[in-house]
C-alpha positions as CSV (number, residue, x, y, z in Angstrom):
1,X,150.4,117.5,53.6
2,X,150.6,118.4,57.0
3,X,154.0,118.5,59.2
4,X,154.1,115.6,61.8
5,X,154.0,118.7,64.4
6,X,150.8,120.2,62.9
7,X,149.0,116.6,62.9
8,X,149.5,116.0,66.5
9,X,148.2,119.5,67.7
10,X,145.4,119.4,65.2
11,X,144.5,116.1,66.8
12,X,145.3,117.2,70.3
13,X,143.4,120.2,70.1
14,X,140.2,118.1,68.1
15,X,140.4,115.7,72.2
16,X,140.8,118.5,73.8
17,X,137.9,120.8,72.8
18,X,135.3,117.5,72.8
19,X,136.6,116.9,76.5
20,X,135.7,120.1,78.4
21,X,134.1,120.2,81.9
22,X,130.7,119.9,82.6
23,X,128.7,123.2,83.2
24,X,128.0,124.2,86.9
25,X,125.2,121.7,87.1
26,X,126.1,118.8,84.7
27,X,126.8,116.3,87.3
28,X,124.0,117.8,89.5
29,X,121.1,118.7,87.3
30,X,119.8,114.6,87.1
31,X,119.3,115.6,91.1
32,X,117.5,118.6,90.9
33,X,114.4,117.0,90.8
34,X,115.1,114.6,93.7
35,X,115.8,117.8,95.3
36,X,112.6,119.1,94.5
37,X,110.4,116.3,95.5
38,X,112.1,116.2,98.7
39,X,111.3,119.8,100.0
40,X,107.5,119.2,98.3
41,X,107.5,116.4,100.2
42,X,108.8,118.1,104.1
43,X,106.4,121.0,103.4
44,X,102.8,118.7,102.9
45,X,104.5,115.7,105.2
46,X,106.3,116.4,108.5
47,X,104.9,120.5,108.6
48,X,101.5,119.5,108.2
49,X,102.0,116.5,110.3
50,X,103.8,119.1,113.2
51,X,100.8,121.6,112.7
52,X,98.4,118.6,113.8
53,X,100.6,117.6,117.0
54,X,100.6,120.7,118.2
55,X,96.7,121.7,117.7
56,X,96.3,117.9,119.7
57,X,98.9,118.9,122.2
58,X,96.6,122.4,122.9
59,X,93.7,120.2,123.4
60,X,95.1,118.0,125.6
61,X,96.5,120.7,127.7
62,X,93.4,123.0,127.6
63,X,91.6,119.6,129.3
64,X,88.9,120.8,132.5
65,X,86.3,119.2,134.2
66,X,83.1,118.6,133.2
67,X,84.6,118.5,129.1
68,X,83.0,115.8,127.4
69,X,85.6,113.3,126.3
70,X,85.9,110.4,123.7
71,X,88.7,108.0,124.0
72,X,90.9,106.7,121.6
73,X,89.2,103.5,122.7
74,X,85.7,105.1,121.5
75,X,84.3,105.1,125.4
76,X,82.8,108.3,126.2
77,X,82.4,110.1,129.5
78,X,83.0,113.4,130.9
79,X,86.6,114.5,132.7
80,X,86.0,114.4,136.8
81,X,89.3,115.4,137.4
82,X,92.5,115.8,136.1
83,X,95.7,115.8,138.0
84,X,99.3,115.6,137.4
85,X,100.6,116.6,134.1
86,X,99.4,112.7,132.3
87,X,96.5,111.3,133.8
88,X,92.9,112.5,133.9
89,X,89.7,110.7,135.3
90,X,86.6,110.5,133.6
91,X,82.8,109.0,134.5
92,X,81.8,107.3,132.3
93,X,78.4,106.0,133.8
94,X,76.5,108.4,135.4
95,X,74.1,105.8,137.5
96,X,77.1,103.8,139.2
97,X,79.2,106.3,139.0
98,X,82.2,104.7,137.3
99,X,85.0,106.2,136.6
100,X,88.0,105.6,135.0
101,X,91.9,106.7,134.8
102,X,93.4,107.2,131.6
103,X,96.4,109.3,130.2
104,X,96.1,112.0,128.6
105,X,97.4,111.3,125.4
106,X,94.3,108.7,125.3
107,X,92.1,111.0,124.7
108,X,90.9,111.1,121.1
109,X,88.5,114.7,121.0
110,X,86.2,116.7,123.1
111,X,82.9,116.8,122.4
112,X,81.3,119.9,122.6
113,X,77.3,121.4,123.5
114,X,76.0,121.0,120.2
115,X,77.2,117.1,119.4
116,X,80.0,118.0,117.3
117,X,83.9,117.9,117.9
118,X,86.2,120.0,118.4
119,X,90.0,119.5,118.2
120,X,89.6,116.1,116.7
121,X,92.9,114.0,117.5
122,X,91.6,111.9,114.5
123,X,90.6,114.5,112.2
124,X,93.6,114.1,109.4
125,X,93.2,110.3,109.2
126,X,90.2,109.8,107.5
C-alpha cells in the first residue's frame, strides 16, 4: 500500500501529464483551412476582378475619334469627339447626323474593322 504522500503525486502527476498544452497549432489548425479558402478566394476574386478594371480603364482612356463604339445601353455609333477627361460624343445616325453625349464609363467596347470587339467591358460576365 502506497503512503498518503505517494498517492497524491501519483495522482497529481496522472492530471497533470493528460493536461498539457496544445501543440503550436491546436487551437489554430480548425482555421487553417478558412485561411486557405480565403487567399484562393482573393487570388481568382478581387485580382482577376482588378486585372479586368484596369484592361476597361485602358480602353476607355485609349478612346479617339472615328472608334466605333457600343454603349452599355447597346446603341452603337462612332466617337465625334471626346473632350474633358468623362464625356465623349458619338453619331449615332449618319443621315441626321445625331449625336449624343455620354460618359465615358458608358461605353461598353469598341468595335473594331473586321466586326469583332476588342477590349470588351462585358467580356468576364457571360
Amino acid at each position: 500500500m502506497l503512503s498518503p504522500l505517494a498517492q497524491i503525486s501519483c495522482s497529481l502527476f496522472a492530471q497533470a501529464k493528460g493536461t498539457e498544452p496544445p501543440g503550436m497549432f491546436g487551437l489554430a489548425s480548425p482555421l487553417i483551412p478558412f485561411i486557405l479558402i480565403g487567399v484562393l478566394f482573393y487570388f481568382m476574386i478581387f485580382r482577376t476582378e482588378r486585372r479586368r478594371r484596369a484592361e476597361v480603364a485602358s480602353m476607355l482612356d485609349q478612346l479617339k475619334k472615328n472608334d466605333r463604339v457600343v454603349t452599355i445601353g447597346g446603341i452603337f455609333g462612332t466617337v465625334v469627339n471626346v473632350s474633358g477627361s468623362d464625356e465623349v460624343t458619338i453619331r449615332v445616325d449618319e443621315n441626321s447626323n445625331t449625336r449624343l453625349r455620354v460618359q465615358r464609363s458608358a461605353i461598353a467596347r469598341v468595335i473594331t474593322d473586321d466586326g469583332g470587339t476588342t477590349k470588351d467591358k462585358d467580356k468576364d460576365k457571360d
